[in-house]
Structures are given as structure tokens and as C-alpha cells.
N, C-alpha and C positions, 0 to 999 in steps of 0.2 A: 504494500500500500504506500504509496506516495504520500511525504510531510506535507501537514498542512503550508511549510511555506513555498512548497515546488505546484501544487494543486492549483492553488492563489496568484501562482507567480505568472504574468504573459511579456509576450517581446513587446517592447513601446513600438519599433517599425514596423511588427504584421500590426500591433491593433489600432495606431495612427493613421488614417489615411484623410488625403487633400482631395474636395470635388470643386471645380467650374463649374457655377452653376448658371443658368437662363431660365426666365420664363418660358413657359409652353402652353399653345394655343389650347390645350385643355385643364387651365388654370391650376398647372403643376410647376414644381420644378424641374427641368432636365437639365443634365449633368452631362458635359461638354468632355470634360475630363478626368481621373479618378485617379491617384497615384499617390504612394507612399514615401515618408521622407527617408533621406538616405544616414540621417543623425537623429537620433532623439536623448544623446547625452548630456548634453546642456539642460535637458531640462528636468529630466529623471534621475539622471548620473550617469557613470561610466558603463556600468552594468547594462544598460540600455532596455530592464525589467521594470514593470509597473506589480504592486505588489497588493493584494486583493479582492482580484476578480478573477467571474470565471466567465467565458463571453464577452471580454471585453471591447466596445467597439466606440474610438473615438473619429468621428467625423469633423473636419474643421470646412466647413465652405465659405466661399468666395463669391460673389456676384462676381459674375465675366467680365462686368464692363469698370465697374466703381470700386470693383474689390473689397464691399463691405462685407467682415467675415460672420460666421458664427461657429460655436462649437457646440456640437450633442454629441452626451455623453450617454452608451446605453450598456449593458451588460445581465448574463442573466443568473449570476448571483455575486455577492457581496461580505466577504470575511466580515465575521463580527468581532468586535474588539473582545483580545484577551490580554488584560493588566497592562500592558505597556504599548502592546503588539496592536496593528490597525493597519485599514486600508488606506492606502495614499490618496489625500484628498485631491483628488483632480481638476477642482475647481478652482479650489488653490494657488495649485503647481500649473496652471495655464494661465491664469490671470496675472500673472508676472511676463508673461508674453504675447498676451493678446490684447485689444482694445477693450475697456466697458462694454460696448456696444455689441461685440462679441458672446455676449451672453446676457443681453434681451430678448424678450422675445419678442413674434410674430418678424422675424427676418422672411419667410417665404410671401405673407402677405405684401412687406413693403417694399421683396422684387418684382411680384407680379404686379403690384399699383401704382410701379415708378411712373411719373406721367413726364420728368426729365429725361428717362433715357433713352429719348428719341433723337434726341438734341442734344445729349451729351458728349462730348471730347474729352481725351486725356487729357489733363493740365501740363500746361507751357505750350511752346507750338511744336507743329512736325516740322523734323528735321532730313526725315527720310521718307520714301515708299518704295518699294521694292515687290517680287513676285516671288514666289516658290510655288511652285506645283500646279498655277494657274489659278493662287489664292493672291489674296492681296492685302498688303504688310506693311504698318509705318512706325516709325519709331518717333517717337516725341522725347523733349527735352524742356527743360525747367529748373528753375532755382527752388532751394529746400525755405526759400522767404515765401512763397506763394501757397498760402491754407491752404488751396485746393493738395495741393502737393504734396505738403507736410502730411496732412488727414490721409494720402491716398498709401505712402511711406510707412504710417503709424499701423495700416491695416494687416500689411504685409510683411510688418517686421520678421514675426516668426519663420518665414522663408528662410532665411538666411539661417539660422542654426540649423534649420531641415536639412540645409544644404549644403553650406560652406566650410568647412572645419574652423573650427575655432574664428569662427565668423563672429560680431559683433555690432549688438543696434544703435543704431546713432542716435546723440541726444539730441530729442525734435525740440529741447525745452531750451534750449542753447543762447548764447545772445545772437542778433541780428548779425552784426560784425561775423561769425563763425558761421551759422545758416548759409550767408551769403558765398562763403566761398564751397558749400557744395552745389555740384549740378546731377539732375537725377533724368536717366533715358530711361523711357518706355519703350518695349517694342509690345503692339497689340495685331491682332490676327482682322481686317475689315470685311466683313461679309457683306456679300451684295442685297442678299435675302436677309434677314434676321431671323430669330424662331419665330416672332409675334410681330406683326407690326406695329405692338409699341415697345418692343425690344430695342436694345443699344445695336448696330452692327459691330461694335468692339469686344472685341473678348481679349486678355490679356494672355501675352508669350513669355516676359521675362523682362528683366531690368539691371542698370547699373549705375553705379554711383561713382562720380570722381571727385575731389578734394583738390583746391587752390594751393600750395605752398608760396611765398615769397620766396624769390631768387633773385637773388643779385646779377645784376646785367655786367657785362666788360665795359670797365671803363671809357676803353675807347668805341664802345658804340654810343648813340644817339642815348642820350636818356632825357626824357621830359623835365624840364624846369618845373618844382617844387616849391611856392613861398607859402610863405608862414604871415597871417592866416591863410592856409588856400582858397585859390579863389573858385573853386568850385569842389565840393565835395569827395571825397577820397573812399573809393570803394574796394574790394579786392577784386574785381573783377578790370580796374584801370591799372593795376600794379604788374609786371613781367613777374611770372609766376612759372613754378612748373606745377603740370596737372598729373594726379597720380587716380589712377581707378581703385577702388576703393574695395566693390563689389559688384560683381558679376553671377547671373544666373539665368541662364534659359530652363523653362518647366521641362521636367523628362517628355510630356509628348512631345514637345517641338525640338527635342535634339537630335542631333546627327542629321539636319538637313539645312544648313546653311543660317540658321537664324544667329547663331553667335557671330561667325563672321561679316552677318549685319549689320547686327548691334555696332561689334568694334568700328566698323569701320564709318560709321556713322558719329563715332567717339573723336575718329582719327581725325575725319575732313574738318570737324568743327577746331579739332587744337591746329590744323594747318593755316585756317581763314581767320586766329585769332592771334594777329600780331603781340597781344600780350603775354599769352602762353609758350615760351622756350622749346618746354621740355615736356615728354611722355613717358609715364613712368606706371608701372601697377605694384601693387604692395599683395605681398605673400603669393603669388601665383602658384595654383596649383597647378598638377605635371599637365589637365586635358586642357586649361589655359594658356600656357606653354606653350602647344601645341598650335593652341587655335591661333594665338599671337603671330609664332613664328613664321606660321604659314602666311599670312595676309602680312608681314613684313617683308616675309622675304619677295611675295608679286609686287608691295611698292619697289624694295632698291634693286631687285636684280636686275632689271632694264638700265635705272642708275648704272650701275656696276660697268655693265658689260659696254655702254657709252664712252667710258672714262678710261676703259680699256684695263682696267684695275687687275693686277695678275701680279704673282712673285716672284722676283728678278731671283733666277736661279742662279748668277753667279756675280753677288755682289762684291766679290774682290777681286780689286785688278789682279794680285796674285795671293794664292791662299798657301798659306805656310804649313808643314806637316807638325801631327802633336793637335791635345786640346784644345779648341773651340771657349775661349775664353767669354765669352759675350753672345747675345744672340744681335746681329747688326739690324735691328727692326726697320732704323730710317733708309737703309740701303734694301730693302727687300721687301716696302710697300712704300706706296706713293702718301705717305701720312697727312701732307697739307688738302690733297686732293681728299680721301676721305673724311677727312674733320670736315670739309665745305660739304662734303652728300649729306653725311651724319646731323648738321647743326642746319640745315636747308630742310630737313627731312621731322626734326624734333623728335629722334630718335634717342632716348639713353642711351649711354656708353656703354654699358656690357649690354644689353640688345643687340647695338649697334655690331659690337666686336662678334659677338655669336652669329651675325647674319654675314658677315666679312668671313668670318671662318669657315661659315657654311657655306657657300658661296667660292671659295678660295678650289676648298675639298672639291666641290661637285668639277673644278677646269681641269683634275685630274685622271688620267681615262683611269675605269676602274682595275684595269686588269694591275696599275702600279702603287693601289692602296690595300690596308691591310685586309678589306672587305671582300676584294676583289682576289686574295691570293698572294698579294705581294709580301717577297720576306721582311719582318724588320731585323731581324739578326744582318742581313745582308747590306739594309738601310745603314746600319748602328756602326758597321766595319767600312762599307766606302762613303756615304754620308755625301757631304759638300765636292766630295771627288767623283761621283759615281758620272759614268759617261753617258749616262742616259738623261734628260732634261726634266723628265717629266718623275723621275727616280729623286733628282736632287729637288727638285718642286715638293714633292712629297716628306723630304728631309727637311725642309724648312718650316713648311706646314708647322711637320708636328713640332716644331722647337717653338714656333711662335705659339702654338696651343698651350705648352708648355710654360712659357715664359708667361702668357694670361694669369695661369693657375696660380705660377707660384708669385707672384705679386696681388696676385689677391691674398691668397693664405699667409703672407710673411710673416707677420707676428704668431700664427699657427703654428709654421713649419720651425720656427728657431727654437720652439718651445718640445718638440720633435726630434730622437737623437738621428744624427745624421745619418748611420747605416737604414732606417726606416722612411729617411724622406723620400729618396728615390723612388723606392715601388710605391710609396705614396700617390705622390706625381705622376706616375707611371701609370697606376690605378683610374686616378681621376682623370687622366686625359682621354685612357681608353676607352671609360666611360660616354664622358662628352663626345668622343670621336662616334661608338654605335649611335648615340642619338643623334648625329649629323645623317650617318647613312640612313636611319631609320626617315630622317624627317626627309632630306634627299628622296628616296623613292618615294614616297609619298606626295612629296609635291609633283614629281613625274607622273605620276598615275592619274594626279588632278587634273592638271594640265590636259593628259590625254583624256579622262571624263569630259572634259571642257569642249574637248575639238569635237566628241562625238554627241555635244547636247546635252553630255547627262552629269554636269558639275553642280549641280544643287548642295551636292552631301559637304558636312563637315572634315576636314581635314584628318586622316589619324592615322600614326606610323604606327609603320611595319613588324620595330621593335620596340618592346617597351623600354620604355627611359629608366635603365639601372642609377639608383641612389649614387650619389657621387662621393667621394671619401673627403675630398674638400668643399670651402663652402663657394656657391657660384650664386650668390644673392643679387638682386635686382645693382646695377651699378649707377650712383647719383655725378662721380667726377665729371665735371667738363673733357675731363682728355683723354683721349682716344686711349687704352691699355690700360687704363688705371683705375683705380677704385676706392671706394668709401663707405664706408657702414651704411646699411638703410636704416632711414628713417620711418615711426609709424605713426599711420593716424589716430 
């Protein structure tokens, strides 16, 4: 016979689940979409057990268009308390993450009598529209000062623990000054038909949030004259700033078809048309972010790239002396001024930047002379900068400058390291980084060909998964190309 606390006990992810919901011309709700969150630690604990029930079913819905949520709690029995022991108040333990209004009732009455959501739009304006599948898609944008906004944020917080690991809600209670420097994108799904015809056509896809920082400009560029009192208002939105994405999340139905690489790029055009914004940068990315990133990075610069003629001078010394390899010679073996102008043209961060240059570098070498493709490094490692083949010493260089990345990120790491362990260190972590190149490498080839044949909808996803790296490769904030600096959080 099973303990009472195993009987009682259910998983918080089978017995959470999320529905979209709409109106239905038989004065119902119908449920658009129905899915489980992929966290429920944050709010039960680590264990990810609710402790109990037996039957437990917790439904949270959504209106499609306004996202006002609710939560019913049903189950069909309930531990009764012995001395200490008890069932976890659920009402409780959600109402630290969900609105008040989340658990009033008659929520199905006031979406089927909404007489606004005929007329209703996302708050801030669109910034995009796009297609998928022959559906039709836009993504809105907005500052977190706009009620509507804040109210639409407050509904859907809980998403982000569902979703994001060690994700976190943002204070909507904040001052103005701080509100103003986030911006929040919608993507919503627009239907030609609605359920009802006094239905919203919006139903919502996913959303993100980016965060303003102050950045200090170079001296010798233009900076606007400042007096004191100023004579017009100082906002963070008039200050050169870098913009960091904050939070990201497409709903599981709408993934793997293109909607995330909307989103960003709908992120991207607006930090390119905003001369005040520098830089682009995202905080804690996860590996399928990564991903989505790297891909729609690398269709902006590789055209860059391959213009500029960008390639590694295989034999940067007039003559090369026999014996160790003192230095890796970086400024002789890439055109460094020329990418710093793609890179700072582009408002790309510098380790992005350096990752899509490397990637990038990698793919000019035919494969049969890297290690993916068969080629020896033992044999690399012995002729090196002498090897008579061009595309052998191209490869030799490669990996030093991959290597030199690392170890000037990790330095303070690596000193602290006794020396006979650094090398395979290094050795490790670039291997690493080197399979995610090939991995993202064929994958962007296969797009491409999706592309020629019509069928490029789908989101980005290598070949091989991205092995954990032994050093750290954190988001890069330096202005200069190779180098790096601790990130900063929101």
C-alpha cells in the first residue's frame, strides 16, 4: 500500500495546464490552445510535486485577445489535515503569481459579453506583419508607461516561470524613470474570420521584453549638447543606450515555425532605425535562443562578410622562424579595422559578433580540411603555420584564434588553474565551441536550401547539440572586437 504522502502527492507539470480561450457562437468557451508549462519550481519548489490531492487539475486560462487570466482549481479528493501535515493551499501559492482578477469570478460571462473586443488592438502600435502558413501575424511594440501594457504584462507574468528558467517578473510598481526604459513586443496570430462576430481577431503567440542600459558614447563621436536646466526634458529613451532583451517566449503551439525568428527580428530592425540605441545584447540566453539568435545573425552579416572579402591571411609572416609560436599575430590574420566598422554598423555585441566571424571564418574552409570533415589535428599540431597546403594553414589559424577568444575571456579563471590542466582545458572548450559551429553550419545550409524550395517557415535547429563548454562564453559587453567583460543583469 502506498504512504499517505506518495497517494496525495501529483506532478505540478501533468496537473498545470494553460488554455487560449475565445468565445463560441454557442455561448461557450472554446479553447484555441491547451499546453503544459515546462517549470513549475518557482512556485511549488524544486521537487516540482503539489502535495494533497488526488485528481488534481489546475486550469489557468487566458482570453486570446486581452489575456485576462483565470485559475480553476478542481480535484477529486483532498488530504485532510493530520497535526502539522496538510494540503498545499493552492490559492495561496498562485496568488503570489497571478492577478486578483484571476480568481473572480464569472470570467466566461465577461468573455463572451466583451462588446470591446471587436475593436480591440494590442497596446503600443504594430511594428510588424508577416505570414506563416497562409495565416496572418503582427507583432506590436510598446513602452511598460502605457496601462494598457502594464495591465496586459501583469496578466501574463506567470508565463515566464512556466517557461524561462530562473526567469523573473518585472516590477510593474516601479518608478516612471525605470518603466520607461522597458519596451514590450507582442506577436499575436490575426484571423480573418473570428469565432463570433463579436470576437477579437487577435489571439496571442508570445512576447518579449528589452531593457534600456546607459552607454557611454566615444568621445570623438557627435554627442548632443546637454545644459543645465535642460531645455527640454530628458528621457531614457533620448540617451545612447544599449538595448539588452530581457525575455523571450513563443507559446509551445506556435514553435518551430518561424515565429521566434519574427519576433527577433522585429527586435533587431527597430534597434537598427534607433540612432540612440549602440548596442544589442540579450541576458542569460538559453542554448534554443542561441540558436534562434545565431541563425538570423549570421543571414544579416554573412552577405557583410563575404562583400568585404573578410578571410584569414594564411601566411602573415614575411618569414616564419622555426620553434614556438610565441603570440597568436590577430592584426596580421584578420582585417580588424574593417570588422569593428561591420560589427559597430550592424549593433552587434562583441562576443556575438566574434562567434559569427568564427562561424563564418570555419564554414571558407572546404570540409574535407577540418576536424569534422576528417582532417588530422595531430598533423595540424606538427606542421601548423608551415603546412603547404593553404587551406590546412587556414585551419591552423582558425583554431588559435578560437583559442586565443577563450583564453582571454577565462584569464582570471585559467591563472587560478595549475598549468599542466589548462591546456586540455582550452583544448576542451574550443572543441566544444568548434561542434556547435558545425552543428549551426549545416543547419543554416539546410535553411537556406528549405528556402530555395519554398519550404523555410520552420525555426532554425542544429544538427548537434551544443555540449556545455568547460569555460565561460557569457554574453560579451567590450566595445572591442576579442575582448570581454563580465555581464551585467537586469
Amino acid at each position: 500500500m502506498a504512504a499517505p504522502s506518495e497517494e496525495f502527492s501529483v506532478n505540478a507539470n501533468e496537473a498545470v495546464h494553460i488554455a487560449i480561450v475565445q468565445p463560441d457562437p454557442d455561448n461557450e468557451l472554446i479553447t484555441r490552445h491547451d499546453f503544459h508549462p515546462k517549470f513549475t519550481y518557482p512556485i511549488v519548489g524544486e521537487a516540482e510535486q503539489i502535495f494533497g490531492y488526488k485528481g488534481l487539475d489546475i486550469e489557468i486560462k487566458f482570453a486570446a485577445h486581452d489575456l485576462r487570466p483565470h485559475i480553476n482549481i478542481s480535484y477529486q479528493k483532498k488530504f485532510s489535515t493530520v497535526g502539522s501535515t496538510s494540503a498545499l493551499d493552492l490559492n495561496a501559492t498562485f496568488s503570489n503569481f497571478l492577478p486578483p482578477i484571476a480568481f473572480q469570478q464569472g470570467f466566461e460571462e465577461a468573455i463572451q459579453n466583451d462588446k470591446t473586443a471587436t475593436s480591440w488592438t494590442p497596446p503600443g502600435v504594430c511594428v510588424k506583419k508577416y505570414k506563416r502558413g497562409g495565416q496572418d501575424f503582427e507583432v506590436w511594440a510598446g513602452s511598460l508607461l502605457d496601462l494598457p501594457m502594464r495591465a496586459l504584462i501583469d496578466n501574463i507574468q506567470i508565463l515566464i516561470v512556466f517557461f524561462i528558467e530562473g526567469g523573473q517578473f518585472i516590477n510593474l510598481d516601479d518608478v516612471d524613470w525605470t518603466l520607461d526604459r522597458w519596451r514590450v513586443y507582442l506577436t499575436y496570430h490575426k484571423s480573418v474570420q473570428p469565432s463570433t462576430p463579436t470576437a477579437s481577431p487577435y489571439s496571442f503567440v508570445g512576447y518579449a521584453t528589452t531593457y534600456r542600459f546607459y552607454k557611454f558614447q566615444n568621445p570623438n563621436e557627435h554627442i548632443a549638447t546637454l545644459t543645465f536646466p535642460p531645455s527640454e526634458k530628458i528621457t531614457p529613451n533620448k540617451l545612447s543606450s544599449r538595448l539588452r532583451i530581457s525575455q523571450f517566449l513563443i507559446t509551445p503551439p506556435y514553435q518551430s515555425a518561424g515565429h521566434g525568428s519574427a519576433l527577433y527580428q522585429a527586435i533587431y530592425d527597430e534597434v537598427m532605425a534607433d540612432p540612440t540605441i549602440l548596442e544589442l545584447t540579450v541576458e542569460d540566453p538559453s542554448e534554443e535562443f542561441d540558436k534562434l539568435r545565431d541563425m538570423n545573425d549570421f543571414d544579416v552579416l554573412e552577405p557583410q562578410f563575404k562583400a568585404a572579402n573578410i578571410k584569414i591571411n594564411t601566411s602573415p609572416f614575411a618569414t616564419l622562424e622555426r620553434g614556438r609560436l610565441k603570440s597568436v599575430p590577430t592584426a596580421t590574420l584578420l582585417p580588424l579595422d574593417t570588422l569593428q566598422e561591420i560589427r559597430a554598423k550592424n549593433k552587434i555585441a562583441s562576443r556575438q559578433f566574434a562567434r559569427m566571424v568564427e562561424m563564418y571564418l570555419l564554414a571558407q574552409i572546404p570540409l574535407s580540411h577540418r576536424a569534422a570533415g576528417g582532417a588530422s589535428l595531430t598533423s595540424l599540431k606538427v606542421r601548423g603555420a608551415r603546412a603547404p597546403n593553404a587551406d590546412d594553414r587556414s585551419y591552423y589559424w582558425w583554431r588559435l584564434l578560437l583559442k586565443q577568444r577563450i583564453m582571454k575571456k577565462n584569464k582570471d579563471l585559467l591563472m587560478q588553474i595549475p598549468l599542466e590542466e589548462r591546456i586540455p582545458q582550452i583544448e576542451d572548450s574550443a572543441r566544444a565551441q568548434e561542434d556547435e559551429y558545425e552543428g549551426l553550419i549545416l543547419s543554416y545550409a539546410l535553411r537556406r536550401e528549405r528556402e530555395a524550395n519554398g519550404h523555410g517557415n520552420g525555426e532554425a535547429s542544429t544538427a548537434t547539440r551544443k555540449r556545455k563548454m568547460v569555460l565561460s562564453d557569457e554574453e560579451d559587453e567590450s566595445d572591442d572586437l576579442g575582448t570581454a567583460s563580465k555581464k551585467a543583469k537586469v
